[in-house]
PDB file of N, CA, C and O in Angstrom:
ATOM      1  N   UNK A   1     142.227 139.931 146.527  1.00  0.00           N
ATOM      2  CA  UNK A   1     142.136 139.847 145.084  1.00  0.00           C
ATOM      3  C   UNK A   1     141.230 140.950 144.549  1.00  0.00           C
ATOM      4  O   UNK A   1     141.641 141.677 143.644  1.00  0.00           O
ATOM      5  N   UNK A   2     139.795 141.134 145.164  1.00  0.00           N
ATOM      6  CA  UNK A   2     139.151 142.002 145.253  1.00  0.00           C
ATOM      7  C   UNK A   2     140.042 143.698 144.849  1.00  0.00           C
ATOM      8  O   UNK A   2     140.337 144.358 143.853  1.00  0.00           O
ATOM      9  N   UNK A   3     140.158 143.766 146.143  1.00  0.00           N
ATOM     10  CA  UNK A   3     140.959 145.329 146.483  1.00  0.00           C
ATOM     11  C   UNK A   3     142.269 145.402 145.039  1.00  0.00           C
ATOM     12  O   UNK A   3     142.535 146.523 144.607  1.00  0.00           O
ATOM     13  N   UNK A   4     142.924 144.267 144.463  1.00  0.00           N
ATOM     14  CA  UNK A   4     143.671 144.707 143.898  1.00  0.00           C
ATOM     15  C   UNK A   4     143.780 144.052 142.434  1.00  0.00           C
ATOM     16  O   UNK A   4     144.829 143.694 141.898  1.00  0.00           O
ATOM     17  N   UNK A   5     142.317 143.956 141.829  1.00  0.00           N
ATOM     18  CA  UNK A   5     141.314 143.576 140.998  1.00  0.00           C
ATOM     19  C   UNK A   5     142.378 142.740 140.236  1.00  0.00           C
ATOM     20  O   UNK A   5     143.117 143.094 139.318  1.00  0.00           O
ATOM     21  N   UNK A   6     142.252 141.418 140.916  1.00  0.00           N
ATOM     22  CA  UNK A   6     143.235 140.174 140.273  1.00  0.00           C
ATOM     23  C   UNK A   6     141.879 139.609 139.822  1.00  0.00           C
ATOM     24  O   UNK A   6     140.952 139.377 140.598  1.00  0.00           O
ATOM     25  N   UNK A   7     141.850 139.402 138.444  1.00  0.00           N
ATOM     26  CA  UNK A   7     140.943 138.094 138.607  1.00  0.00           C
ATOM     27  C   UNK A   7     141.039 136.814 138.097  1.00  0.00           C
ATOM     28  O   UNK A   7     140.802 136.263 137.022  1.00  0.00           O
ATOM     29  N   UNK A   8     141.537 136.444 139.394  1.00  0.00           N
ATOM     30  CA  UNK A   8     141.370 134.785 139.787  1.00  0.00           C
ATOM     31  C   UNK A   8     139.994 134.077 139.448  1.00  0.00           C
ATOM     32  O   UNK A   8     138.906 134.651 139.487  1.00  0.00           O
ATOM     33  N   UNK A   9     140.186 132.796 139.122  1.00  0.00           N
ATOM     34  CA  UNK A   9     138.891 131.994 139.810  1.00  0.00           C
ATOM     35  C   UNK A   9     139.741 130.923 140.493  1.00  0.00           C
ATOM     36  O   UNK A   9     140.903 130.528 140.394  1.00  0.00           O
ATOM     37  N   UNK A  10     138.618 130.608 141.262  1.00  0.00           N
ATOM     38  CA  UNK A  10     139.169 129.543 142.353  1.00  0.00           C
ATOM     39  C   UNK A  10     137.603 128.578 142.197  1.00  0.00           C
ATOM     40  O   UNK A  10     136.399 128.829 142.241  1.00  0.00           O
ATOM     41  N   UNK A  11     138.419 127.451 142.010  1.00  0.00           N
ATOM     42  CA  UNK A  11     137.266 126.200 141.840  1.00  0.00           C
ATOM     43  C   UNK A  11     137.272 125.429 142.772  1.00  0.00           C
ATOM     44  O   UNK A  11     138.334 124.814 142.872  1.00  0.00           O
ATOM     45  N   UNK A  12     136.478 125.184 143.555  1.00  0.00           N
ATOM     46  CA  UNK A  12     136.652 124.950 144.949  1.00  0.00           C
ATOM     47  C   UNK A  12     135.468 123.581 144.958  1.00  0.00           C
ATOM     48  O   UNK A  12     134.632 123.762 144.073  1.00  0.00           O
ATOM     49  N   UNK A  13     135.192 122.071 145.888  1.00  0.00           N
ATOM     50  CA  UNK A  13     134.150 121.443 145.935  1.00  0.00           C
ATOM     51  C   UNK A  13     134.137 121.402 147.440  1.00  0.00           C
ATOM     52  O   UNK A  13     135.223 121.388 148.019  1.00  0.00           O
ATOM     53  N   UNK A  14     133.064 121.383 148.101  1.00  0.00           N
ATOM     54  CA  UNK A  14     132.914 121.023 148.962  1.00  0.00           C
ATOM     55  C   UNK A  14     132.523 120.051 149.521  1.00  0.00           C
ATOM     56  O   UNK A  14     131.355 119.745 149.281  1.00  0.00           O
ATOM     57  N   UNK A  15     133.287 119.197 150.456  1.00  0.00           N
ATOM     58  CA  UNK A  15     132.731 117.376 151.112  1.00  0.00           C
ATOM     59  C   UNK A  15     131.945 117.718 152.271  1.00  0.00           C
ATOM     60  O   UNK A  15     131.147 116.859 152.648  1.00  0.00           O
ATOM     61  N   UNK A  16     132.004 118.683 152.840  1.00  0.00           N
ATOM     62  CA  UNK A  16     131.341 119.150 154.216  1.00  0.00           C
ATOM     63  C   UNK A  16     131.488 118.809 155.148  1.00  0.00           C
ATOM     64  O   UNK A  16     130.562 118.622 155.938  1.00  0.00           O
ATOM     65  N   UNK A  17     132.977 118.553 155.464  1.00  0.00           N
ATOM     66  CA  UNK A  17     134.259 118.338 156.336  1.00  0.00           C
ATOM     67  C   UNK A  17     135.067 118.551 155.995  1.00  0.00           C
ATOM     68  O   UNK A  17     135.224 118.705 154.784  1.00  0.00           O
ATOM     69  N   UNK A  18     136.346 118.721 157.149  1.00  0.00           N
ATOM     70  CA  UNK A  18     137.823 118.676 156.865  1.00  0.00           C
ATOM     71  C   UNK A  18     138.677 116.994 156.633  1.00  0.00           C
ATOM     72  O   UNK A  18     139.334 116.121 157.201  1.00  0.00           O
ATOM     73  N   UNK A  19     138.153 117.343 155.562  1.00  0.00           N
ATOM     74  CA  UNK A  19     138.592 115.855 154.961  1.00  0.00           C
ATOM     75  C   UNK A  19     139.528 114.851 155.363  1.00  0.00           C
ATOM     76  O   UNK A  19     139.325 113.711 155.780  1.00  0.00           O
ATOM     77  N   UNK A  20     140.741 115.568 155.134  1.00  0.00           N
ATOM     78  CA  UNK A  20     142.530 115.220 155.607  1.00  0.00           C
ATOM     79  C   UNK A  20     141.935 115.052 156.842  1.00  0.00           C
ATOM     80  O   UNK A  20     142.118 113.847 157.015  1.00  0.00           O
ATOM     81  N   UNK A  21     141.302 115.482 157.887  1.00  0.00           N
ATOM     82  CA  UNK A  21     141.948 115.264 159.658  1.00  0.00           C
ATOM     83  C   UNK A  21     140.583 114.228 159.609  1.00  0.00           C
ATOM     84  O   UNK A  21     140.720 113.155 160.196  1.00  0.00           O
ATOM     85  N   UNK A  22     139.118 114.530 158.858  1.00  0.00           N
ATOM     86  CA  UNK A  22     138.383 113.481 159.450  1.00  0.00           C
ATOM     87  C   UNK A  22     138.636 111.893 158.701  1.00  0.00           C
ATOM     88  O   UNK A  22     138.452 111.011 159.540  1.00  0.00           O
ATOM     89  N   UNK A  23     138.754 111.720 158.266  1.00  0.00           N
ATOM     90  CA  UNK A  23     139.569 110.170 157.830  1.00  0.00           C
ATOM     91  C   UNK A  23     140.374 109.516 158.489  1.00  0.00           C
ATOM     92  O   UNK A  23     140.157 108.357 158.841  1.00  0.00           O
ATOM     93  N   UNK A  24     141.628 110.290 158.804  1.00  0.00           N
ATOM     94  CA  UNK A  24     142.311 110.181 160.137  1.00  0.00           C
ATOM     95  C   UNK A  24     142.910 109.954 161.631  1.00  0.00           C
ATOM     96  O   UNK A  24     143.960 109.546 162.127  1.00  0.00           O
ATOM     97  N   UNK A  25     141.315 110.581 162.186  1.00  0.00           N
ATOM     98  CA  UNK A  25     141.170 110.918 163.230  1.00  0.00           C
ATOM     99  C   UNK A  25     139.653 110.339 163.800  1.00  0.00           C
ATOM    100  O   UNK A  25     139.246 110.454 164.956  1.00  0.00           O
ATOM    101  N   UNK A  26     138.996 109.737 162.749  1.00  0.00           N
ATOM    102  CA  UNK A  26     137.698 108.645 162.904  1.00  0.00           C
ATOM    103  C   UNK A  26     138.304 107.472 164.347  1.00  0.00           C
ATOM    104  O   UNK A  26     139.404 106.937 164.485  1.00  0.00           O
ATOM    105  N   UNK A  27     137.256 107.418 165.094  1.00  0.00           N
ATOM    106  CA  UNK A  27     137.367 106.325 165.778  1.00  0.00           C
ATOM    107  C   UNK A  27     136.740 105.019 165.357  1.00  0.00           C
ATOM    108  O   UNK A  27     135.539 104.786 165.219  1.00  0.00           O
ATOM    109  N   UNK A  28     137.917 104.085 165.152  1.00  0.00           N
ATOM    110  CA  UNK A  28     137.041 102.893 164.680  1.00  0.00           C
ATOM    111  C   UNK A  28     135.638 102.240 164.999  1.00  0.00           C
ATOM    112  O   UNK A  28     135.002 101.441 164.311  1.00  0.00           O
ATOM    113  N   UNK A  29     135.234 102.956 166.586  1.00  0.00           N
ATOM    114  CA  UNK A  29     133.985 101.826 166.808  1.00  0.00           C
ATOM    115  C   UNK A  29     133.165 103.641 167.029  1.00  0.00           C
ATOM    116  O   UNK A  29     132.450 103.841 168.011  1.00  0.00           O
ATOM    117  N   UNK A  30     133.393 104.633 166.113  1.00  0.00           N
ATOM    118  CA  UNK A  30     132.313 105.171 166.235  1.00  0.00           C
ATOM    119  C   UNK A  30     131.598 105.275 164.960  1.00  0.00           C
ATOM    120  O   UNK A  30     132.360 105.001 164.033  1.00  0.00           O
ATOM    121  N   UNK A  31     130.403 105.573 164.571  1.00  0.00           N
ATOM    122  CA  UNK A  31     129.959 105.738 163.434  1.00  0.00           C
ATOM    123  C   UNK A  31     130.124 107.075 162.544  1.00  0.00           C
ATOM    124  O   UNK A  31     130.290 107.135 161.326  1.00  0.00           O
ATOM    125  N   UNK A  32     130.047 107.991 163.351  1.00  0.00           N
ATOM    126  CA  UNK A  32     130.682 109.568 162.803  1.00  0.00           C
ATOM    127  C   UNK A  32     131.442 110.530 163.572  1.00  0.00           C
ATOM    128  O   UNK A  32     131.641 110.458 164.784  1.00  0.00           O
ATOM    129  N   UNK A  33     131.838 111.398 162.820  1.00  0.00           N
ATOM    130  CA  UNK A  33     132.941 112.000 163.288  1.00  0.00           C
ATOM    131  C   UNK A  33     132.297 113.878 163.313  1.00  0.00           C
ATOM    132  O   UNK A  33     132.617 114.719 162.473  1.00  0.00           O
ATOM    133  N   UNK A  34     131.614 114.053 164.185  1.00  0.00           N
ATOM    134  CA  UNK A  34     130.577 115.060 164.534  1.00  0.00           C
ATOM    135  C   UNK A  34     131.238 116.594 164.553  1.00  0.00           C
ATOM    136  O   UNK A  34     130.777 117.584 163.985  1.00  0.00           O
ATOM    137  N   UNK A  35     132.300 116.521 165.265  1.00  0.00           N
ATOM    138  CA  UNK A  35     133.249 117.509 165.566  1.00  0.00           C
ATOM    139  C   UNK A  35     134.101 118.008 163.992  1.00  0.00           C
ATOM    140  O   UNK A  35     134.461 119.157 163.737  1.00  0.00           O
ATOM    141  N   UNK A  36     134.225 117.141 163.352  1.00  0.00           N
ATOM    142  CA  UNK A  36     135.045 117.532 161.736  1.00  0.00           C
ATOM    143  C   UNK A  36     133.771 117.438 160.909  1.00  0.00           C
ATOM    144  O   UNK A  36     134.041 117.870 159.789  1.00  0.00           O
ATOM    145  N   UNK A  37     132.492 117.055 160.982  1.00  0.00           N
ATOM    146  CA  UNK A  37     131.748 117.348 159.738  1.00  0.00           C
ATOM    147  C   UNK A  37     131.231 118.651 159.947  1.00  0.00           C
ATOM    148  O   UNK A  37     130.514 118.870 160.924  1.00  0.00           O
ATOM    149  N   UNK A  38     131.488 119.448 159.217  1.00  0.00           N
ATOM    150  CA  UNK A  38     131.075 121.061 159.011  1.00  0.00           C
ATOM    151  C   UNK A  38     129.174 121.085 158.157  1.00  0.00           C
ATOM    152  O   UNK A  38     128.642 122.175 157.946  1.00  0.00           O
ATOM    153  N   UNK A  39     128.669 120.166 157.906  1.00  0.00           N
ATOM    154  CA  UNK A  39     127.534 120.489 156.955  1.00  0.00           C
ATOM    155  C   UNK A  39     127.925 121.257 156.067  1.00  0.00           C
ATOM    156  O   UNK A  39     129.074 121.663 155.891  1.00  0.00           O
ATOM    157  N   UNK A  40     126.559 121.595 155.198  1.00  0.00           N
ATOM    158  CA  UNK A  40     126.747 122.486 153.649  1.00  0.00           C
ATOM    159  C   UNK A  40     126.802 124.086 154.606  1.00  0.00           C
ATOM    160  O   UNK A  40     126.114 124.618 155.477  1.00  0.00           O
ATOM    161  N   UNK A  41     128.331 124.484 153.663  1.00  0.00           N
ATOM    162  CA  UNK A  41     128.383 125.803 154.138  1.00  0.00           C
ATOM    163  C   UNK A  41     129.167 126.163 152.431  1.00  0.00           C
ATOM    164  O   UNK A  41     130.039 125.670 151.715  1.00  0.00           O
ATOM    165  N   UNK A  42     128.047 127.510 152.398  1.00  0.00           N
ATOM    166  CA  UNK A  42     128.240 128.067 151.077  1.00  0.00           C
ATOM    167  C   UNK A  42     129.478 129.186 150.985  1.00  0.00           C
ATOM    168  O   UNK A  42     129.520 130.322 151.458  1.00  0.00           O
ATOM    169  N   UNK A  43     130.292 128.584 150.343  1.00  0.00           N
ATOM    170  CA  UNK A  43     131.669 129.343 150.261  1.00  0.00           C
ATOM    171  C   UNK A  43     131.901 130.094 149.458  1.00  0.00           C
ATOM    172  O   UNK A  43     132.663 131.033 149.690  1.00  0.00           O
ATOM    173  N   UNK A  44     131.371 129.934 148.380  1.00  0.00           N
ATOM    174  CA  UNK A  44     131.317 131.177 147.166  1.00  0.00           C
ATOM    175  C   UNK A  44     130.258 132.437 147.604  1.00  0.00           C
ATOM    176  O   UNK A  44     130.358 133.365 146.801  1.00  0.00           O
ATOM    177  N   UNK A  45     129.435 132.648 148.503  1.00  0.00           N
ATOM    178  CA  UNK A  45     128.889 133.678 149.156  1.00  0.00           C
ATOM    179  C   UNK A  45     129.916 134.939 150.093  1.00  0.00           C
ATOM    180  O   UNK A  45     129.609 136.106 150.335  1.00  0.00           O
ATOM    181  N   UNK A  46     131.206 134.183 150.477  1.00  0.00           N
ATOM    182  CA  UNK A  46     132.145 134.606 151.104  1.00  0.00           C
ATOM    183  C   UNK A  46     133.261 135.519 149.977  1.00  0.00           C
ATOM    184  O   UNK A  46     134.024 136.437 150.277  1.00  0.00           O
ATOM    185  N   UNK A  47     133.091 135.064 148.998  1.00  0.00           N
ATOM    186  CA  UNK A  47     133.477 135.695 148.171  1.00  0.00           C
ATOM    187  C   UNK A  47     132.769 136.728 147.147  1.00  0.00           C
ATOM    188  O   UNK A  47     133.222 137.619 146.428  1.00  0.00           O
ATOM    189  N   UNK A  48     131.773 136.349 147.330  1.00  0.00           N
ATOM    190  CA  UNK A  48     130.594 137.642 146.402  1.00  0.00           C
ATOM    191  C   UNK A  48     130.617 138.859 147.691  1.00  0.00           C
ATOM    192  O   UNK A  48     130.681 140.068 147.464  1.00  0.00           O
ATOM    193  N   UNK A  49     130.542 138.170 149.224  1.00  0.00           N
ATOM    194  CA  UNK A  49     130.320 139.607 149.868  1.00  0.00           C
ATOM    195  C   UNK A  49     131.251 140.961 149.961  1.00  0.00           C
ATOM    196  O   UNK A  49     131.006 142.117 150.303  1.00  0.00           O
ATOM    197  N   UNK A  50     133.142 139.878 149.223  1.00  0.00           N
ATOM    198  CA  UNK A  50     133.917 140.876 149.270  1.00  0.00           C
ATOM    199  C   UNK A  50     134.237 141.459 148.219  1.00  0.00           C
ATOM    200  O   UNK A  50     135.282 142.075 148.011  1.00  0.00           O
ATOM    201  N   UNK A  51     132.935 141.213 147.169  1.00  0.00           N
ATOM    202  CA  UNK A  51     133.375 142.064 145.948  1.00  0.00           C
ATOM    203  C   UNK A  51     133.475 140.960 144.245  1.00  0.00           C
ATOM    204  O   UNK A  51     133.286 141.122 143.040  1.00  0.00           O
ATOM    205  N   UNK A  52     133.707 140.352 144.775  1.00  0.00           N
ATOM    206  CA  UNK A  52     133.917 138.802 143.802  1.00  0.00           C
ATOM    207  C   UNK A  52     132.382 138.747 143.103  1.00  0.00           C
ATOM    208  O   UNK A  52     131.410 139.494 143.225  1.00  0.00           O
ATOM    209  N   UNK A  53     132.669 137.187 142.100  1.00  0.00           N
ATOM    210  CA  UNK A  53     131.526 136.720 141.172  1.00  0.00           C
ATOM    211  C   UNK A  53     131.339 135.220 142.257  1.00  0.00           C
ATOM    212  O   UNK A  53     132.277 134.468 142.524  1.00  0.00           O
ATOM    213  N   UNK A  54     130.158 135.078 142.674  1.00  0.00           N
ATOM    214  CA  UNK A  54     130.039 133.552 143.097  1.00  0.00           C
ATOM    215  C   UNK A  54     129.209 132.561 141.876  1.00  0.00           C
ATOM    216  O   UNK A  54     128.296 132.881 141.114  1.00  0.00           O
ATOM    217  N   UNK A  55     129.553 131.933 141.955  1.00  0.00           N
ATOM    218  CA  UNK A  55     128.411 130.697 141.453  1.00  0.00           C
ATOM    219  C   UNK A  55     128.769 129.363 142.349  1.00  0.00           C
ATOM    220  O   UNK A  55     129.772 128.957 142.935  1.00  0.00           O
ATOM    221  N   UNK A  56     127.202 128.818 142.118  1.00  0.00           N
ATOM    222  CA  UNK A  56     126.959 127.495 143.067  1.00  0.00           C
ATOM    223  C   UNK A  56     126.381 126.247 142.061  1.00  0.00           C
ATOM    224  O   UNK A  56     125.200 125.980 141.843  1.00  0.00           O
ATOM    225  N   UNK A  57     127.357 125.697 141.623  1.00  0.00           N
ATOM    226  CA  UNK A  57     126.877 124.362 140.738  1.00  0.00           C
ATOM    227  C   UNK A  57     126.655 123.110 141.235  1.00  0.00           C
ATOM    228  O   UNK A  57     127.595 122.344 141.450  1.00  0.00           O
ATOM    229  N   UNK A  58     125.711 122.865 141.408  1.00  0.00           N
ATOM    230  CA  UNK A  58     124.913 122.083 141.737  1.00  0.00           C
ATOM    231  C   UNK A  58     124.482 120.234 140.688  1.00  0.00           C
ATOM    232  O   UNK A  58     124.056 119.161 141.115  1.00  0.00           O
ATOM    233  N   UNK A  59     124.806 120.610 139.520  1.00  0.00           N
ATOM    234  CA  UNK A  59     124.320 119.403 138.294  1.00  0.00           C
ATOM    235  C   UNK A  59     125.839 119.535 137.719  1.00  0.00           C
ATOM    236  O   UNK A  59     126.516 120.560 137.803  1.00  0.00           O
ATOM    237  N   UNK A  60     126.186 118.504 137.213  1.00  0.00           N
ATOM    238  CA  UNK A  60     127.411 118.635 136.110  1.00  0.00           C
ATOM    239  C   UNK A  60     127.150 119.273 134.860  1.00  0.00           C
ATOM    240  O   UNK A  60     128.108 119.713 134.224  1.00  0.00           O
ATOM    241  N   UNK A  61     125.978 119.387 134.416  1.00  0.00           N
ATOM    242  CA  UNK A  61     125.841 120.199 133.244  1.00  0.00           C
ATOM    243  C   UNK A  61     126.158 122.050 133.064  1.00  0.00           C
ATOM    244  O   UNK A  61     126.384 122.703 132.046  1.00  0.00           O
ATOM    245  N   UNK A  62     126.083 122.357 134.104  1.00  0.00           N
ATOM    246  CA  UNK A  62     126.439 124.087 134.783  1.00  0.00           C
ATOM    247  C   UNK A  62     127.937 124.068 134.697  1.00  0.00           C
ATOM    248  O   UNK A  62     128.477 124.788 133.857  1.00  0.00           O
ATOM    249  N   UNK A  63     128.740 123.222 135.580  1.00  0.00           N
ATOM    250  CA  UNK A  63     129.858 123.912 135.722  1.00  0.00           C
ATOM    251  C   UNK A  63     131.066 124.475 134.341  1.00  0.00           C
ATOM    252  O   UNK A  63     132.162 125.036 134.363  1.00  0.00           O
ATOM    253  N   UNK A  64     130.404 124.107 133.540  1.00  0.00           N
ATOM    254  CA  UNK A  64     131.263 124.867 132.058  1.00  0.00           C
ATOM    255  C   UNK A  64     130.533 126.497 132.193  1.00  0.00           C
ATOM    256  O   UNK A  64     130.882 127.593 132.632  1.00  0.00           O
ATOM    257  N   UNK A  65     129.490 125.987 131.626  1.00  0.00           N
ATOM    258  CA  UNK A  65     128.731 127.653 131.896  1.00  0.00           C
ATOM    259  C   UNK A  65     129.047 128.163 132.859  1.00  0.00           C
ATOM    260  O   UNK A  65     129.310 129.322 132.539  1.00  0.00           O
ATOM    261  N   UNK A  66     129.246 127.997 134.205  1.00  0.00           N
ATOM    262  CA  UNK A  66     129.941 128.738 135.550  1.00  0.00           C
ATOM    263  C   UNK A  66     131.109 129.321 135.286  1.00  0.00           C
ATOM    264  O   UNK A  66     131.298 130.535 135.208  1.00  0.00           O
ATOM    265  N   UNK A  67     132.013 128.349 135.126  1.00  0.00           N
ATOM    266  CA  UNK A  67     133.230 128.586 134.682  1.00  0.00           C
ATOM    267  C   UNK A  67     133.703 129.833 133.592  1.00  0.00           C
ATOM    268  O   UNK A  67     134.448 130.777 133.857  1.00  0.00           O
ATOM    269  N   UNK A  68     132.970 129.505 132.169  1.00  0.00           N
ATOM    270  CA  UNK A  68     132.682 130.539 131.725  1.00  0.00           C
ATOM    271  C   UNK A  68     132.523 131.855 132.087  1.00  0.00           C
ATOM    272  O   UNK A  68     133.449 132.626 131.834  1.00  0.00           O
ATOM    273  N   UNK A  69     131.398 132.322 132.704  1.00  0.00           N
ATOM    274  CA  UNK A  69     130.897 133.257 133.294  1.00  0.00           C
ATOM    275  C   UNK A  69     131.889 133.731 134.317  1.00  0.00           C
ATOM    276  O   UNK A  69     131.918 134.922 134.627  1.00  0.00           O
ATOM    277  N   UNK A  70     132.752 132.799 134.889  1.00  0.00           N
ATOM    278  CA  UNK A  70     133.484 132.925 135.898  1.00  0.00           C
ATOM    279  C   UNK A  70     135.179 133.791 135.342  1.00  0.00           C
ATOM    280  O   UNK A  70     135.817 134.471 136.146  1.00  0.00           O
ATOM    281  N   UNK A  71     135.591 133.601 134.059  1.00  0.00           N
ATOM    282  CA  UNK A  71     136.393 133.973 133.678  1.00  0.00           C
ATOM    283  C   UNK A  71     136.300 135.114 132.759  1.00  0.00           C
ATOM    284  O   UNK A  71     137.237 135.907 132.665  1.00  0.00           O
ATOM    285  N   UNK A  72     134.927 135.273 131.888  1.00  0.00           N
ATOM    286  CA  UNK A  72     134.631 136.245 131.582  1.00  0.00           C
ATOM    287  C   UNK A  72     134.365 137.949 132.443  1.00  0.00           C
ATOM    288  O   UNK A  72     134.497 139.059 131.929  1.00  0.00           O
ATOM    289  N   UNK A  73     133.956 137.600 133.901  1.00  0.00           N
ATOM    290  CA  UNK A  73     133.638 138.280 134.095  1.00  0.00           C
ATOM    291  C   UNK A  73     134.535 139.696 134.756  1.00  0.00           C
ATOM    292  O   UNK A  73     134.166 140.824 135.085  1.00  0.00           O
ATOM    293  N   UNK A  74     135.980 138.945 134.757  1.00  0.00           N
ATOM    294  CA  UNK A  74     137.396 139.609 135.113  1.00  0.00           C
ATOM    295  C   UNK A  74     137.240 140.422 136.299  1.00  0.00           C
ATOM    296  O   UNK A  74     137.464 141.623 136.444  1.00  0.00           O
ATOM    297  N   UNK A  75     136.733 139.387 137.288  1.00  0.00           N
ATOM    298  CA  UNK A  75     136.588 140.114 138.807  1.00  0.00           C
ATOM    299  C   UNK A  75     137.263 138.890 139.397  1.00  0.00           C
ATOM    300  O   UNK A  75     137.208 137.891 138.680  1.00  0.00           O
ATOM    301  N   UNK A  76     137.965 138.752 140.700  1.00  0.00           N
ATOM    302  CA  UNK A  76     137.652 137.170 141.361  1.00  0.00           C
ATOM    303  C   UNK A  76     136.816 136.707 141.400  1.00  0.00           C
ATOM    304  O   UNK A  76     135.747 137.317 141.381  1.00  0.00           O
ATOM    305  N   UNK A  77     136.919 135.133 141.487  1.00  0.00           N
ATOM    306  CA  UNK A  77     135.576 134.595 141.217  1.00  0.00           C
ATOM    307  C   UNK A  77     135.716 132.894 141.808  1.00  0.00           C
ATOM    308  O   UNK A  77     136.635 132.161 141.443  1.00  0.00           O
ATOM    309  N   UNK A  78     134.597 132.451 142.796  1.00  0.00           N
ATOM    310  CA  UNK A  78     134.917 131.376 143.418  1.00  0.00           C
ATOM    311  C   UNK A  78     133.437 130.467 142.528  1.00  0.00           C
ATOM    312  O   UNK A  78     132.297 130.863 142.769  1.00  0.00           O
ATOM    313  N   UNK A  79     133.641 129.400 141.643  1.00  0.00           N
ATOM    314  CA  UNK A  79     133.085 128.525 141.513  1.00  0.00           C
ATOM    315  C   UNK A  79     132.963 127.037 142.156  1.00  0.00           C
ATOM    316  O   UNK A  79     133.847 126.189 142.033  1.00  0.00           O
ATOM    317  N   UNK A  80     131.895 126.863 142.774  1.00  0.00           N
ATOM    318  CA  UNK A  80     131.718 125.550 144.085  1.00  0.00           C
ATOM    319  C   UNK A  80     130.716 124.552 144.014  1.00  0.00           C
ATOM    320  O   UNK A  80     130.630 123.700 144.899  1.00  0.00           O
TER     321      UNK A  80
END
């Protein structure tokens, strides 16, 4: 998107797993599912390094202003 200056935003949340397979694939008599929980991994950083706008919203009161900023700024842009 970068290289061929589309600008997208992509609104993305993160659960900090693969959701679909860990629900799934839980064993009933275990308590977690260790192998599918990924922890906090910042995904809009992956996109600022290739040129993109990141933002990281954190409160519900930001993500308009993100968003904003995110479409104004006519680069790709991952809000998370």
């Amino acid at each position: 998107m970068v290289r061929h200056n589309i600008p997208i935003v992509l609104r993305g949340h993160n659960d900090c797993a693969w959701g679909m397979i860990k629900h799934s694939q839980r064993c009933p008599s275990a308590r977690k599912a260790p192998v599918l929980e990924l922890g906090t991994r910042h995904y809009e950083k992956m996109v600022e390094g290739l040129g993109g706008l990141a933002n990281l919203v954190t409160r519900d009161e930001d993500i308009i202003p993100a968003l904003k900023r995110a479409f104004e700024s006519g680069k790709p842009a991952c809000v998370m």
